[in-house]
C-alpha positions, 0 to 999 in steps of 0.5 A: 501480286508478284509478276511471276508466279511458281507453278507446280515445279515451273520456274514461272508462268512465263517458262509454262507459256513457252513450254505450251507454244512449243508444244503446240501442234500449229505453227506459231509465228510472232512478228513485230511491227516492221514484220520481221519474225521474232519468235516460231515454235518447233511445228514452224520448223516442221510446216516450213523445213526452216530451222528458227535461226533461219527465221529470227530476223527474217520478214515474214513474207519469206513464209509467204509465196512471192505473188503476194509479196507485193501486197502483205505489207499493206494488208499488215499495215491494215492489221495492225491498224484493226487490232483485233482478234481475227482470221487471215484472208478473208474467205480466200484461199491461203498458202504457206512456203516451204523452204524447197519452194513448195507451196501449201494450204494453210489457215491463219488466226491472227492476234494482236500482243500488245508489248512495251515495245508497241504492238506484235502480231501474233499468227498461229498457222494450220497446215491444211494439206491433209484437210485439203487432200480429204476434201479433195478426195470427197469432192472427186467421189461425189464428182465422179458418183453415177447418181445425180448429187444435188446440196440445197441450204435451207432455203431449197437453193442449190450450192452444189450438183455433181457432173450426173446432175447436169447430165439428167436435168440437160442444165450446166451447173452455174444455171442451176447454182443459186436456184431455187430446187423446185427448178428440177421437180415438175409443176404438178408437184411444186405447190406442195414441195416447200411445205414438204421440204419445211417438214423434212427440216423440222426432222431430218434423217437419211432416208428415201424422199416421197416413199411409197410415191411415185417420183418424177424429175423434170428437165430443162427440155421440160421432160418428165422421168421417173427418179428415185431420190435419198435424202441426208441431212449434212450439218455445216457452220452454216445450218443443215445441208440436204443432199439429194441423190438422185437416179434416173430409173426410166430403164428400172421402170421400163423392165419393170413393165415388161415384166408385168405384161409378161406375167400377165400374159402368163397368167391369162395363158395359165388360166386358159390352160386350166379351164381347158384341162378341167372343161375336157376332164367334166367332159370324160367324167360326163362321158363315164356317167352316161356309159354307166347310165347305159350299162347292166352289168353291175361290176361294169358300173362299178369300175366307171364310178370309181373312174369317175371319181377320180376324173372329178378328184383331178377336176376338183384340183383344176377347179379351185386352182383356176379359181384361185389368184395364185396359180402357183399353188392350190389351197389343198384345205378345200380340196379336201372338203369338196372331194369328201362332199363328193365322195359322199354324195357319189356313194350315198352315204348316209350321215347321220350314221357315218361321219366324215371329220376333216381335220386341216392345217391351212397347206398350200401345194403345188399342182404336181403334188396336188394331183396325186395327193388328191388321187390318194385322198380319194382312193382311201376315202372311197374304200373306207367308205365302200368296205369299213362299215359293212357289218357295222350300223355307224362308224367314223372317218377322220382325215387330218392334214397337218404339218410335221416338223419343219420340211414335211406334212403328215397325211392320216386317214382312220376309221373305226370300222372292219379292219384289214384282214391279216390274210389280205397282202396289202403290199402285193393286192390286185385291187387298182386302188391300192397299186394306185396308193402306192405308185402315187406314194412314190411319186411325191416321195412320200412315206406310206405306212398302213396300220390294219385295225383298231382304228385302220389308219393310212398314214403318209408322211410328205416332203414339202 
């Protein structure tokens, strides 16, 4: 085989070896045995400010800032010695030197090329500037992070803790760099940390630590305080990396129990209101049933039955709200059903011939549209009941409860009885029943419209 081989257009192997280290983004620096500089490429020139004809010749402790002059020629000779493939410095931090005096971090992979004229050195060198500046950048955010930042390796030790850190655990941080992280989690909890910590290795994630637990750190004063801490697993030459943030949420927990006494307070203030309210409204209805009781006059009787009815519809809304474990809303299916049930004892209507069908979507309202919901239900129920089926052996009643559309409910009462005659104005009646269907209609803004006959029907069409 001849020496040098043509290539694709290339003189030879040896011009595509210097077009490669011209053009490559590292410094490259070639030095003889006594260190002097024979060779640099052009990303030298730009790393140093130095032409090449400036450094041909040269030693190359001219790159290197002067406190390690002193040193650089044993640690060569020690290289060359070694003679093998390795990077510079050992794990110390290394800098180059510009030509204007001004120092910078760089990496340095070290060769050995072996030559007729003995052994040269080969350095391909890495401007670490930006490297150093991004991780000086992330170094400061996590520095300056209001959560406590703590790294464990894979063994649970912690490598790294942020300012916040030190500050709720009460430790500096070399006491706790090289610490075992079961130093910052109360006893009652170590015995099963390293299990769970193994768990989380086998599937790492981003995520909430202990979720649905309540967590507490411990710090070096032996207090306990409630925390809340996010997993994220960093993968590192070394192995994962967990990093831990963790904050302190004793204010959080505090307001949090502030809060609770006060809705519980409120709740039992709610409920102390409704008993009384429903207690003072079986107190009126039992007021107007014994005045019935002692009245002669029939149509006296008549109108404190119908006041009675609607005391017992308000009374029936309390009951079930005082009831039910929200009371913020009544649950207006059953309401409907007892006030039926009521309605139909109270005017002894006889099933097997009138039927009351109840149709509901489950509805939950708030009392304000509950109350006069209920009044209304009540109000059209009772008339259907009083006056549809006078001539008629049997009949029907359907209520439906449904919603219509998105934002609204749809309320319709029918039956299949007398109808409303043509001649009664339904808008201007003087019946206390009807004003009241129309006044409580206006109320909650509900749309009233009424059809007279085949079947009679009431329908309201509700915001919600």
């Amino acid at each position: 085989m001849l020496p040098f081989t043509r290539m694709n257009g290339f003189k030879n192997s040896e011009e595509m070896m210097h077009l490669a280290v011209e053009a490559s983004p590292n410094g490259i620096v070639m030095t003889d045995q006594k260190g002097k500089i024979v060779m640099v490429n052009a990303a030298t020139e730009r790393f140093f400010g130095y032409s090449r004809q400036e450094l041909i010749g040269q030693p190359v402790e001219k790159l290197i800032p002067a406190r390690h002059h002193q040193k650089h020629p044993e640690y060569r000779q020690v290289y060359l010695h070694e003679s093998k493939t390795r990077k510079m410095g050992h794990g110390n931090d290394l800098y180059g030197l510009r030509k204007n005096g001004q120092e910078f971090p760089v990496e340095v992979g070290l060769n050995p090329v072996k030559t007729e004229h003995g052994v040269f050195v080969l350095a391909a060198i890495v401007d670490m500037t930006e490297r150093r500046h991004a991780e000086e950048m992330i170094r400061l955010a996590v520095e300056a992070s209001p959560n406590g930042m703590v790294m464990t390796n894979q063994d649970g030790v912690i490598v790294m803790v942020n300012t916040t850190t030190e500050t709720l655990f009460g430790y500096q941080r070399d006491e706790l760099i090289g610490q075992s992280i079961e130093i910052l989690i109360p006893e009652s909890h170590r015995v099963h940390h390293p299990d769970l910590r193994r768990s989380y290795l086998n599937q790492p994630s981003a995520r909430e630590m202990g979720q649905g637990r309540d967590l507490y750190g411990l710090s070096k004063q032996g207090k306990e305080f409630p925390v809340e801490v996010g997993l994220n697993p960093i993968q590192t030459p070394g192995g994962v990396m967990v990093l831990a943030s963790v904050i302190d949420i004793t204010e959080r927990k505090y307001r949090e129990q502030q809060l609770e006494a006060a809705l519980q307070e409120k709740e039992l203030l709610l409920a102390e209101i409704h008993h009384r309210v429903k207690n003072n409204l079986q107190i009126i209805d039992s007021l107007l049933g014994m005045q019935s009781d002692i009245l002669l006059n029939n149509s006296a009787t008549f109108v404190l039955r119908e006041s009675q009815n609607r005391v017992k519809s308000m009374a029936l809304i309390h009951q079930i709200l005082y009831e039910s474990s929200d009371f913020s809303s009544v649950d207006f299916s059953t309401v409907i059903e007892s006030l039926v049930n009521n309605l139909s004892l109270s005017y002894a209507l006889d099933s097997s011939k009138i039927t009351v069908d109840v149709q509901t979507d489950p509805v939950f309202l708030p009392i304000d549209t509950s109350i006069p919901l209920g009044l209304i239900i009540n109000e059209l129920c009772s008339n259907a009941m009083k006056y549809a089926f006078v001539d008629q052996a049997s009949g029907n009643i359907i209520i439906r409860l449904a919603y219509f559309e998105t934002d609204r409910l749809r309320l319709q009462i029918t039956d299949d009885g007398v109808g409303i005659p043509e001649t009664f104005d339904i808008e201007n009646a003087s019946s206390l029943g009807l004003q009241l269907v129309h006044l409580l209609s206006e109320q909650i803004s509900a749309e009233l419209n009424i059809q007279r006959s085949n079947p009679t029907s009431f329908t309201l069409l509700i915001p919600i």
